[in-house]
KELONU-975227 format. One line per field, with one value per residue (C-alpha): residue number from 1; y, x, z. Coordinates in steps of 0.05 Angstrom, whole numbers, plus 5000, padded with zeros to 4 digits. Example, Ala and Ser with C-alpha at 12.3 -4.5 7.8 and 13.67 -1.06 7.14 Angstrom:
# residues 2
k 1/2
py 4910/4979
px 5246/5273
pz 5156/5143
***
This chain:
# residues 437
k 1/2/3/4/5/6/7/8/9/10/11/12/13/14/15/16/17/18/19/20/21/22/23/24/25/26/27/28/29/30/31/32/33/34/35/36/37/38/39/40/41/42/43/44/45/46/47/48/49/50/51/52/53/54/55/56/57/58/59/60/61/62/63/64/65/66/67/68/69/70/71/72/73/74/75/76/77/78/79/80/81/82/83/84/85/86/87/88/89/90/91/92/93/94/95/96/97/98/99/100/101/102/103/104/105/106/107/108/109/110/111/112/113/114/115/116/117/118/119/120/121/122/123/124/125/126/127/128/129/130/131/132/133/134/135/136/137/138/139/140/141/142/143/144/145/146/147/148/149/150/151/152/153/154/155/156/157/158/159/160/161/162/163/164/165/166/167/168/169/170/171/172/173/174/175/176/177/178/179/180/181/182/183/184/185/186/187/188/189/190/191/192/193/194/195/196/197/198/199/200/201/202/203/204/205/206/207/208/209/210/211/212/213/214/215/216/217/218/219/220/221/222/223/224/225/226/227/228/229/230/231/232/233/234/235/236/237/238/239/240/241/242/243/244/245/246/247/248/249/250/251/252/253/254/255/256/257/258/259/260/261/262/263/264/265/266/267/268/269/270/271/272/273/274/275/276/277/278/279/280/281/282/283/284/285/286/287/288/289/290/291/292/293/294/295/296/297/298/299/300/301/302/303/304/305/306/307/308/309/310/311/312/313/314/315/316/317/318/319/320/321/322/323/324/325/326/327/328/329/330/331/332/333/334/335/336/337/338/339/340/341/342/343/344/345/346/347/348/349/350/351/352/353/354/355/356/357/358/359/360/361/362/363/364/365/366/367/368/369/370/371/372/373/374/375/376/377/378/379/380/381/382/383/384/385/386/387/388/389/390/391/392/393/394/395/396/397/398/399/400/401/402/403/404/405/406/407/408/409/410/411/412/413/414/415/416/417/418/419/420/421/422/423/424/425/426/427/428/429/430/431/432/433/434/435/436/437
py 6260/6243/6280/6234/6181/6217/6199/6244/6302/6270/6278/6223/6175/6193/6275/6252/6191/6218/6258/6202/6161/6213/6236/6169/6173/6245/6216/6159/6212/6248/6172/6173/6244/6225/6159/6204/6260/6228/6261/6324/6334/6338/6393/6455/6469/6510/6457/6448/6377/6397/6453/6396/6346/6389/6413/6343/6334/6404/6414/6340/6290/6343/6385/6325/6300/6353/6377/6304/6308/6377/6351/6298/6328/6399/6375/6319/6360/6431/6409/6455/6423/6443/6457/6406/6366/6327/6391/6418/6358/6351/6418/6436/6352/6377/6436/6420/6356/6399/6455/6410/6375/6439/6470/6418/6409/6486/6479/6414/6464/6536/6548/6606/6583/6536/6573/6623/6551/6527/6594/6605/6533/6527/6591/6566/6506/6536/6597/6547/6510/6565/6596/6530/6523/6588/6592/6524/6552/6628/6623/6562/6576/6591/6526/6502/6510/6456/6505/6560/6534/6502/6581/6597/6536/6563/6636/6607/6562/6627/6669/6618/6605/6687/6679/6624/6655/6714/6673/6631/6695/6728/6663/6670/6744/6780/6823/6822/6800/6794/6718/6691/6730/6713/6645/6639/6673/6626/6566/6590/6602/6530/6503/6542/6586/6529/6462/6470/6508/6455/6393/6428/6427/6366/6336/6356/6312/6256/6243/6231/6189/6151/6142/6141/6199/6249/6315/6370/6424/6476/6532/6485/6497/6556/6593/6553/6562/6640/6646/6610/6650/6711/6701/6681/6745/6790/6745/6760/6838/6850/6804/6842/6901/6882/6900/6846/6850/6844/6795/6744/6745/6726/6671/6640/6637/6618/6558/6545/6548/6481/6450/6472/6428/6370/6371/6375/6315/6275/6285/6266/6201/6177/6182/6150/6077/6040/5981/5998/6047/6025/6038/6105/6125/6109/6151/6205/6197/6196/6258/6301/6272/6287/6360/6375/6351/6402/6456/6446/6441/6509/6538/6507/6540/6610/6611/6568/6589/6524/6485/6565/6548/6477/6484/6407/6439/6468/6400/6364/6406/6405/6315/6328/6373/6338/6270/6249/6307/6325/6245/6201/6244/6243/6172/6153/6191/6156/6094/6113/6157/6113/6052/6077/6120/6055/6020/6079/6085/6001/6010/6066/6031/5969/5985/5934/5871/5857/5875/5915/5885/5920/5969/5918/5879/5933/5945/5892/5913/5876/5919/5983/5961/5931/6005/6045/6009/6021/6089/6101/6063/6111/6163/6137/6134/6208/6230/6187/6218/6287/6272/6227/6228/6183/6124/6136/6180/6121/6072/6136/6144/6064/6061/6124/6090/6028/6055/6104/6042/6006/6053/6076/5988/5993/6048/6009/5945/5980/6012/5930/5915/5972/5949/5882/5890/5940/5878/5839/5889/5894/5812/5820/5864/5927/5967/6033/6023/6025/6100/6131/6122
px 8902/8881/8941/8995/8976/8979/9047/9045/9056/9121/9191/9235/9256/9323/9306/9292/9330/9397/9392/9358/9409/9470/9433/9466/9527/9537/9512/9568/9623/9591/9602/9672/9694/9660/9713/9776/9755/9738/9720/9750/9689/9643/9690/9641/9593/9652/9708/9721/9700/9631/9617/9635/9591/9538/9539/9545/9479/9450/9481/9492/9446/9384/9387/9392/9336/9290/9308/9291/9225/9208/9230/9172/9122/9117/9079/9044/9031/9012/9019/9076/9117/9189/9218/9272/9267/9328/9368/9353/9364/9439/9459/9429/9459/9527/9541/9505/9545/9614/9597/9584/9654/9680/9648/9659/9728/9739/9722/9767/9826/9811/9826/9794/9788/9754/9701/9692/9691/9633/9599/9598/9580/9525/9493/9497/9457/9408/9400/9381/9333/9297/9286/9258/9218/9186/9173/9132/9098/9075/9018/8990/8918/8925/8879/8913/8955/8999/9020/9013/9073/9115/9119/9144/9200/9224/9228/9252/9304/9329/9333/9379/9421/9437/9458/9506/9527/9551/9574/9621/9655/9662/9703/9743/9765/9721/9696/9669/9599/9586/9589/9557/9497/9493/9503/9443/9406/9425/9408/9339/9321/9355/9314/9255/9243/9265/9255/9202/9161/9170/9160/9095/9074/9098/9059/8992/8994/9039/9029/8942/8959/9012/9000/8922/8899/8860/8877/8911/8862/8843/8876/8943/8935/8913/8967/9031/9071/9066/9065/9125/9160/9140/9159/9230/9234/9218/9260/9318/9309/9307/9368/9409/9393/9405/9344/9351/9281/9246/9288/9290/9215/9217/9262/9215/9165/9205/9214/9148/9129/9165/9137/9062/9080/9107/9046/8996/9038/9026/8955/8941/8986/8949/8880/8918/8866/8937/8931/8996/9050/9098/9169/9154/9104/9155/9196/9156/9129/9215/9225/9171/9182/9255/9247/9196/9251/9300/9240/9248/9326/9329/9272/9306/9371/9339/9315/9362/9436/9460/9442/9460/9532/9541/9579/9556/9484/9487/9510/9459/9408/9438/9432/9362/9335/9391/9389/9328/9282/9299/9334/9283/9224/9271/9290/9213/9190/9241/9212/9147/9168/9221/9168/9120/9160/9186/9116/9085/9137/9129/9052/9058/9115/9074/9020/8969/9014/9051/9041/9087/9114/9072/9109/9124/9159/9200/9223/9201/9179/9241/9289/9260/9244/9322/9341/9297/9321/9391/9374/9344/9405/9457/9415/9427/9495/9497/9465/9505/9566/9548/9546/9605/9639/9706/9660/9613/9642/9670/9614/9568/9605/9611/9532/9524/9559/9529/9452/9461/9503/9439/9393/9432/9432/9354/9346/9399/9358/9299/9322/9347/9265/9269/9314/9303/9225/9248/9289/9225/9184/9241/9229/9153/9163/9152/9210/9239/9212/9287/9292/9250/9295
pz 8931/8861/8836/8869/8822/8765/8729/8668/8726/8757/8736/8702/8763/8760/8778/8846/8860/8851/8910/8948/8939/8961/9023/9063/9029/9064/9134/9127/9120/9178/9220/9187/9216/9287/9279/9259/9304/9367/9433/9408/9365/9419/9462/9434/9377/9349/9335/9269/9271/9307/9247/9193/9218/9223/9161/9129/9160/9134/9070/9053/9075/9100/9033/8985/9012/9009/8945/8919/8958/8924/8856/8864/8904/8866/8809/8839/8894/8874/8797/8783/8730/8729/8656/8641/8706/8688/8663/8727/8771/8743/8750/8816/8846/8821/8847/8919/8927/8910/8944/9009/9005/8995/9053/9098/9076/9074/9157/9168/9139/9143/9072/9057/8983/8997/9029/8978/8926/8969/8967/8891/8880/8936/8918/8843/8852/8896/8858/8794/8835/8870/8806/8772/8830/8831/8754/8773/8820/8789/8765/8800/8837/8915/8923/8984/9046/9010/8956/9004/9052/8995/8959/9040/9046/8978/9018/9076/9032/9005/9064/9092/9027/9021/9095/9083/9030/9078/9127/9081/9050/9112/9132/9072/9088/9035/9095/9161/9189/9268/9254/9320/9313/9243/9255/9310/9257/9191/9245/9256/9189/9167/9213/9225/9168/9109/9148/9185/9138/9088/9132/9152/9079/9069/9133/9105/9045/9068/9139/9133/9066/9089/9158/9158/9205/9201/9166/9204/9231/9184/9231/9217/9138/9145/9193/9203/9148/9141/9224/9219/9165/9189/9263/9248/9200/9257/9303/9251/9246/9327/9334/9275/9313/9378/9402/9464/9497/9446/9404/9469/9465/9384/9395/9445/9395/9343/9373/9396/9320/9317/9384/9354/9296/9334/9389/9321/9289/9352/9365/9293/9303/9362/9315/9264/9241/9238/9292/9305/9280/9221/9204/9178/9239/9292/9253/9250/9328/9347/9306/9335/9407/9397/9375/9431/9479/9434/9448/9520/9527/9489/9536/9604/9580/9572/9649/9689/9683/9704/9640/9593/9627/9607/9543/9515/9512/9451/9424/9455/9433/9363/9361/9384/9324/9270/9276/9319/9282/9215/9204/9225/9194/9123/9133/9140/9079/9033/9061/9031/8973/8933/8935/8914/8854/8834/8835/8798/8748/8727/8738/8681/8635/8639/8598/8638/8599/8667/8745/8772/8842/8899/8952/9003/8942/8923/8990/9044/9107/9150/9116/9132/9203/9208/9183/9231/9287/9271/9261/9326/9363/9319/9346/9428/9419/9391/9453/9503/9462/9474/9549/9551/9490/9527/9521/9469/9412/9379/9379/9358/9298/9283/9286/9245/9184/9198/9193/9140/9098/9106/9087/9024/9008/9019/8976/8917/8927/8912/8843/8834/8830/8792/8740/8738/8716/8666/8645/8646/8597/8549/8553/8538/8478/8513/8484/8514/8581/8609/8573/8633/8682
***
């Protein structure tokens, strides 16, 4: 873990904590739609409203994060510097962030534009960072499973991009792709192939150092990633086919991939030397309890054709994996990465002539546990929505703006400490510390 603390391998601040800080800001407009939309959202998966929400939560608030993550933890991490971090940071923020309005709007008004706009500007950013990202990482030693399943996220990240990418022209009318089966299959490899892949990579460093437990088993390292990457690609080529048996049988371990992960995530948790869980490990325990309960909806709807017939299962299942997975588990890592980027950042400007204000100073521990809770409540209301979205698609939406406005004021307050002892070296004679940022 020695290579977390060293600060001559991280970005500039900023690289990172731009897209930190527009992940919530995507996850408010996602609470706003719910509010305009209604119950007519929750009717199918396939309403426009459904499709935009979701993919604020995919494109917007899911992507941003991760993208900051990978900007931080790739040369800390597996020491693969990224030329121009900041270069490469502004370009790949810009085009993301306008290519998400522009998808999300191009679904709220079937402007077919507007879907080729998102396309070309989606595909644009991504394209940059994939490539910064894998000129990082050639040439760096195979050392670990860490840099192992990050090399596999980037895959996985750009098997789902190209599919978007065909998905989003075919919507504009530059041809014709069997879009339901393509869909299924961009869906699995968002969240199988890219998200899980990563998260499992991510989970080896962060979730022993930051939650004090025990490593993951060496099998874990060794396998997941690739077994997960390569099971979804076979998933993918029996589907495109139509090869039924056999593509039934790939989908059921597709998702058992991500139950394998959650069950492993668990057992390590209840190891963990904590006396109790933080803000960040109840998090984490929500998120992987939340997607085994996704696992099994997905199962249960394969076998009986009760629940395959209920047309709200989809969106139930979709709440599960979005917002109680892939949410809380992002939500608790900011809680532990933006902290302690702030502290390392002053620790290094400082020079040993003045302290730098400890993690729980830069972002106390009430705040984040205020936050979680709300988060976890937004997260109730999404699920009584789906069931009875007469009574519950309104407050859903109200607490969905309400948590993710005070998570994006947590994350502001912090880069407040931030500035303010930046102020306080300037004060001390220790000139161009507020350049770094």
């Amino acid at each position: 873990m020695q290579a977390l603390l060293s600060l001559e391998q991280a970005p500039p601040l900023s690289a990172p904590l731009r897209f930190f800080l527009t992940a919530p800001l995507f996850a408010i407009l996602a609470g706003g739609l719910m509010l305009w939309s209604g119950p007519a959202l929750f009717e199918s998966r396939w309403t426009p409203q459904a499709l935009a929400v979701t993919h604020l939560m995919t494109v917007g608030f899911m992507l941003q994060a991760m993208l900051g993550a990978l900007q931080q933890l790739l040369p800390v991490v597996a020491g693969a510097n990224i030329k121009r971090p900041l270069l490469i940071a502004t370009v790949v923020h810009i085009t993301i962030t306008l290519g998400a309005v522009c998808l999300v709007a191009a679904f709220l008004s079937s402007q077919p534009i507007l879907f080729t706009a998102a396309a070309v500007l989606l595909f644009a950013g991504l394209f940059v960072f994939i490539v910064a990202a894998a000129r990082a990482l050639y040439g760096v030693p195979d050392t670990s499973p860490v840099i192992r399943g990050l090399r596999l996220a980037l895959l996985g990240l750009g098997v789902t991009v190209s599919l978007g990418l065909l998905l989003a022209l075919s919507l504009s009318g530059a041809f014709k792709v069997p879009l339901v089966s393509l869909t299924n299959i961009h869906l699995g490899w968002g969240f199988v192939g890219w998200g899980c892949a990563l998260l499992g990579a991510f989970g080896l460093t962060v979730v022993p150092m930051f939650q004090q437990t025990p490593a993951y088993p060496a099998w874990f390292g060794r396998y997941y990633s690739w077994s997960t990457v390569v099971i979804t690609l076979l998933w993918s080529a029996t589907e495109l086919v139509a090869w039924e048996p056999v593509a039934s049988i790939l989908s059921v371990g597709v998702v058992l991939m991500t139950a394998v992960f959650a069950l492993s995530t668990l057992n390590l948790q209840r190891l963990s030397k904590r006396a109790k869980p933080d803000a960040t490990g109840r998090l984490w325990q929500v998120a992987m309890l939340s997607t085994l309960l996704a696992c099994a909806l997905w199962l249960t709807a394969r076998v009986l054709p009760m629940v395959a017939q209920w047309q709200g299962w989809p969106l139930l299942f979709g709440t599960l994996v979005l917002f109680g997975g892939f949410m809380s588990v992002i939500i608790g890592m900011l809680y532990k990465i933006v902290p302690f980027l702030v502290w390392l950042h002053l620790h290094h400007q400082g020079r040993g002539r003045l302290i730098a204000p400890n993690m729980k100073k830069v972002l106390p521990q009430n705040r984040i546990d205020g936050q979680a809770l709300a988060h976890l409540l937004s997260f109730g209301l999404l699920l009584l929505a789906v069931l009875w979205p007469q009574w519950f698609a309104y407050p859903a939406g109200i607490g969905l703006v309400f948590a993710n406005a005070w998570l994006l004021r947590n994350l502001l307050s912090a880069m407040t400490v931030y500035r303010d002892h930046l102020a306080k070296l300037d004060a001390v004679g220790i000139s161009g510390a507020a350049k770094h940022i």
